[in-house]
VOGU-3710 file (C-alpha; in Angstrom, 3 decimals, decimal comma):
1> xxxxxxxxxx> 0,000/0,000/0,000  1,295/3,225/-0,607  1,520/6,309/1,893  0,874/9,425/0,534  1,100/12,629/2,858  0,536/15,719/1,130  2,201/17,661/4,068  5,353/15,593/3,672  8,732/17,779/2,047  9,801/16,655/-1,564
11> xxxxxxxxxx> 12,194/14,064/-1,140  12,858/13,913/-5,107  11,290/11,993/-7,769  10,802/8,900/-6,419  11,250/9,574/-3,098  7,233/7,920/-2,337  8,340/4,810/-4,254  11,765/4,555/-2,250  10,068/5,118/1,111  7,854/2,403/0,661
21> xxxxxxxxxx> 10,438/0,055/-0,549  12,392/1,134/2,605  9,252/0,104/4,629  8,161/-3,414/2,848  11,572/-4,594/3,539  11,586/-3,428/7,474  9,011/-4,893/7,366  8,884/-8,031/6,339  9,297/-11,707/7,450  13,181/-11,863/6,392
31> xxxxxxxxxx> 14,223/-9,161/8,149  12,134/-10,041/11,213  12,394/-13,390/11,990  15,588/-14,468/10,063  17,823/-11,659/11,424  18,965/-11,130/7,868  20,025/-7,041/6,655  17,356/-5,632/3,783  19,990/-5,877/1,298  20,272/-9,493/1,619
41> xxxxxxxxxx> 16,612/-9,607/1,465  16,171/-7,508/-1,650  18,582/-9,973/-3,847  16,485/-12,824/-2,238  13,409/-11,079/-4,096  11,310/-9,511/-1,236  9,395/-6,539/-2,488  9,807/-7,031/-6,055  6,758/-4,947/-6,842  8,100/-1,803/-5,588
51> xxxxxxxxxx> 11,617/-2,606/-6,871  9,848/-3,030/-10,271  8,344/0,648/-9,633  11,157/2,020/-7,721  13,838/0,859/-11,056  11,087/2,180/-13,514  11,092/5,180/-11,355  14,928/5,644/-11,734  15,223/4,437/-15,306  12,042/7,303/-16,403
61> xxxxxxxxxx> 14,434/10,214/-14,762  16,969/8,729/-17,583  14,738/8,436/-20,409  14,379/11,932/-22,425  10,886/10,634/-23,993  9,596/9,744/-20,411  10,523/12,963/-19,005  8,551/14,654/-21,062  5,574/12,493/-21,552  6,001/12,084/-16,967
71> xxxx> 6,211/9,356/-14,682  4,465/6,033/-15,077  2,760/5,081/-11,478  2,761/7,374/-8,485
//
């Protein structure tokens, strides 16, 4: 689920997308229960929807076409 606070400073472009990633990986069961860093978690493939968005994010802020056309997702 995203979290969306409209009284919340810019952070960047995909600063939503990133904070979210951030908190799915706190989150979740590998980093609870096995003790094991986010890192190791995110090559495992935990999250891989908002890596998906948060790498499409990244990879739009590259594209000249995308820029101008915006950003795909929130």
């Amino acid at each position: 689920m995203p979290r969306y606070y409209e009284d919340k400073p810019e952070g960047g472009a995909c600063a939503g997308v990133k904070e979210d990633l951030g908190a799915c990986l706190l989150q979740s069961d590998c980093v609870l229960q096995e003790g094991k860093t986010p890192r190791q978690c995110l090559k495992e493939g935990t999250c891989r929807a908002l890596q998906y968005s948060f790498f499409e994010c990244k990879r739009s802020m590259l594209d000249t076409r995308s820029r101008f056309r915006g950003k795909k997702g929130y």
